[in-house]
N, C-alpha and C positions, 0 to 999 in steps of 0.2 A: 558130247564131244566125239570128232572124230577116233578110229582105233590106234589110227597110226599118227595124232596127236597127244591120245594119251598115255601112247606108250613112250613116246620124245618126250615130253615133261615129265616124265617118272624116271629121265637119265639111264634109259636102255637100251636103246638103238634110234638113228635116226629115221627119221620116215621112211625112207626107200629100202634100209635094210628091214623094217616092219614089215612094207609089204610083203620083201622076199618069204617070210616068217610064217606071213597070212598066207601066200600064195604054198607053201608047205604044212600049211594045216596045224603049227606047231603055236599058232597064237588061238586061246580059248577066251571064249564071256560065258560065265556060268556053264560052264564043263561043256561047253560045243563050240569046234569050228566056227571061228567067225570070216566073215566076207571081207574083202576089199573094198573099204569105205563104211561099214557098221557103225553103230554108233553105240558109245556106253554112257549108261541111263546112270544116275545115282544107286548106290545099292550095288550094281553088278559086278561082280567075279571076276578081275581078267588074268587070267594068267598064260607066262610062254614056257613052253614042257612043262609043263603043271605046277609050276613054281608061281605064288601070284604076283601081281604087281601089285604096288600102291605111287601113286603120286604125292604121298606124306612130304615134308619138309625136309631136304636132304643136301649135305654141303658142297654146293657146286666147284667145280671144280675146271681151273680152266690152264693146258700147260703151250709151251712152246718148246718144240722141239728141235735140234738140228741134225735133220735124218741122214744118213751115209747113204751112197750108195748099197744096194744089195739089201736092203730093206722095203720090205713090200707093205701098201697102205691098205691092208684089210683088217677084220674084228675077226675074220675065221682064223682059230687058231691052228687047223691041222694044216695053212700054208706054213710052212719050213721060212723063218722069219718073219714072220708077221710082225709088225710096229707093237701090238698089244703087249706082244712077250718080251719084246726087245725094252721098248719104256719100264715093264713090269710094274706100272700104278698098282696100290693096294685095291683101289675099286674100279667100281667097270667104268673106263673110257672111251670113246671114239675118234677117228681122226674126222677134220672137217675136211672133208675134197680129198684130194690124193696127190703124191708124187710118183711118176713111174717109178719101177724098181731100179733104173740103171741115172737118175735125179737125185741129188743132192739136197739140202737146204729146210726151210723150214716149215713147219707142215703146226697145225694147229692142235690138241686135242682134248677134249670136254666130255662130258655128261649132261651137257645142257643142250636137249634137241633143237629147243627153240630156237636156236642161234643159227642153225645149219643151212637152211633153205633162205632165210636173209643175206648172209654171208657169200652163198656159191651161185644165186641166179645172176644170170649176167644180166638180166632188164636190172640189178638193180646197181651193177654200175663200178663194184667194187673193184679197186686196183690190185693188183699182184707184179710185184718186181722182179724180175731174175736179170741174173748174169750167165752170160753163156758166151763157153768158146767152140770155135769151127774151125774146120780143117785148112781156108783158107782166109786171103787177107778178104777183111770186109770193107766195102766199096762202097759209095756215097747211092749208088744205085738200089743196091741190095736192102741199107737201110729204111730208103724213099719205096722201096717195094713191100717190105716188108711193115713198114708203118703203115700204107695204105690200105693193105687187106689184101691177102690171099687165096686163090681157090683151092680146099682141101675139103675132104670130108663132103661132098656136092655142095657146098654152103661159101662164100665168101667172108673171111674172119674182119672180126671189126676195127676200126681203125685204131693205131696204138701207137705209144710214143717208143722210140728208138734213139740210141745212141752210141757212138763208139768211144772202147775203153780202152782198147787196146787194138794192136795189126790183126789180130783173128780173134777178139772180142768186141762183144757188144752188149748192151743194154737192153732191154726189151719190160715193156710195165703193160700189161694185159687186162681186159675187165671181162675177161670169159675164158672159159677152161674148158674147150674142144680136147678127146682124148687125144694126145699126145702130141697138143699143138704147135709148140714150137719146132719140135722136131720133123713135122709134117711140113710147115711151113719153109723151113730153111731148105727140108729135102727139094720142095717146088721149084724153087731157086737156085737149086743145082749145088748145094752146101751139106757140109754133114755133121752133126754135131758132135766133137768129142767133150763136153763135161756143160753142164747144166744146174745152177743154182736158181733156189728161191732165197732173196733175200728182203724179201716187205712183203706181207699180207697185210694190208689198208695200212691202221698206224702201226702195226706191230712189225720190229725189225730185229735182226736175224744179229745184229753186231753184237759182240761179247759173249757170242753162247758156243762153246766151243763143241765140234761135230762130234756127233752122236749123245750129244748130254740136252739134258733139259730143266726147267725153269718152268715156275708158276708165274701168270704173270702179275704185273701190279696193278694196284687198285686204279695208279692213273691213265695208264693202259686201258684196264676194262672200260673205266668210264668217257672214254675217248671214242671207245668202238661200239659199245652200246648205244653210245649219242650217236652215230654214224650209221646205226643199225636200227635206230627209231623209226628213220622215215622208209625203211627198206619194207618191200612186199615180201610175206610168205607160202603164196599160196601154190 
């Protein structure tokens, strides 16, 4: 198995923070630096700062959050807010994807790696809902531009649904998560964003959780999103 699969199935970081791990020499197989993409054999030792892992049986753990503002979506605890400290789960969790720090709304967080890379590749299609208000009124134009796709980031974003909820709000349901894409997006278009919510990640929704509190979620939950997450690639 790869190292930075078996370190997501043992619910201790997701892949890409692994590799940062591997790429700082802080993840070992049998008391030596391992490489980026290594592989662990049956038998072998892995441990990160010398503490080991196992992929033993362990109770997974899955919540829902509704993040504030001024909460920032990393596992490093010496940032000043970090989400980890703020949630204060008894064991170690992650968020899935992220909200900027000046975004609202709901943000996902586990110990189950597996889940991560099905969830956030955009080939595989998953929706994300937000509400968002702008500085001005939003125009039939703006919508039809902004559904269509965007140029930011050198890339043209994908096409998405839109709608308006208000004089200087709108709807927006995305299946890709360009950093900081709505805001880049509207900025193109000559708007600017004063407040930004997530309120749907696939079936899971943001209503009843009042901000900054959090919720496990339900079993009929998980098995809606699992079934949805069956036919997703992780590679």
């Amino acid at each position: 198995m790869r190292i930075n699969k078996y370190i997501s199935e043992g619910g201790l970081y997701p892949r890409r923070e692994t590799d940062r791990l591997i790429a700082a020499g802080r993840i070992t197989i049998n008391g030596e630096p391992c490489a980026k993409g290594a592989q662990v054999e049956p038998g072998d030792l892995v441990a990160v700062d010398g503490v080991p892992v196992t992929t033993a049986a362990r109770k997974l753990v899955y919540l829902a959050l509704n993040k504030p503002v001024g909460i920032t979506c990393t596992s490093s605890r010496e940032v000043e807010g970090n989400i980890i400290d703020f949630v204060g789960y008894p064991s170690r969790i992650f968020a899935v994807g992220r909200l900027d720090k000046y975004s609202e709304g709901l943000i996902l967080l586990t110990n189950d790696g597996s889940i991560v890379n099905r969830m956030m590749r955009s080939e595989n299609g998953h929706e994300k809902e937000y509400s968002v208000a702008v500085d001005k009124p939003v125009t039939d134009e703006f919508l039809h531009r902004m559904a269509a796709g965007v140029d930011i980031l050198g890339t043209r974003t994908k096409p998405c649904e839109t709608s308006r909820i208000s004089k200087t709000g709108f709807r927006i349901v995305l299946t890709q998560g360009l950093n900081l894409q709505i805001r880049r997006m509207c900025k193109e278009l000559g708007y600017r964003v004063l407040r930004l919510e997530r309120i749907r990640i696939m079936n899971i929704v943001l209503s009843g959780l009042e901000r900054g509190q959090w919720r496990h979620l339900e079993q009929t939950e998980l098995a809606e999103l699992f079934a949805r997450l069956s036919h997703s690639g992780d590679l």
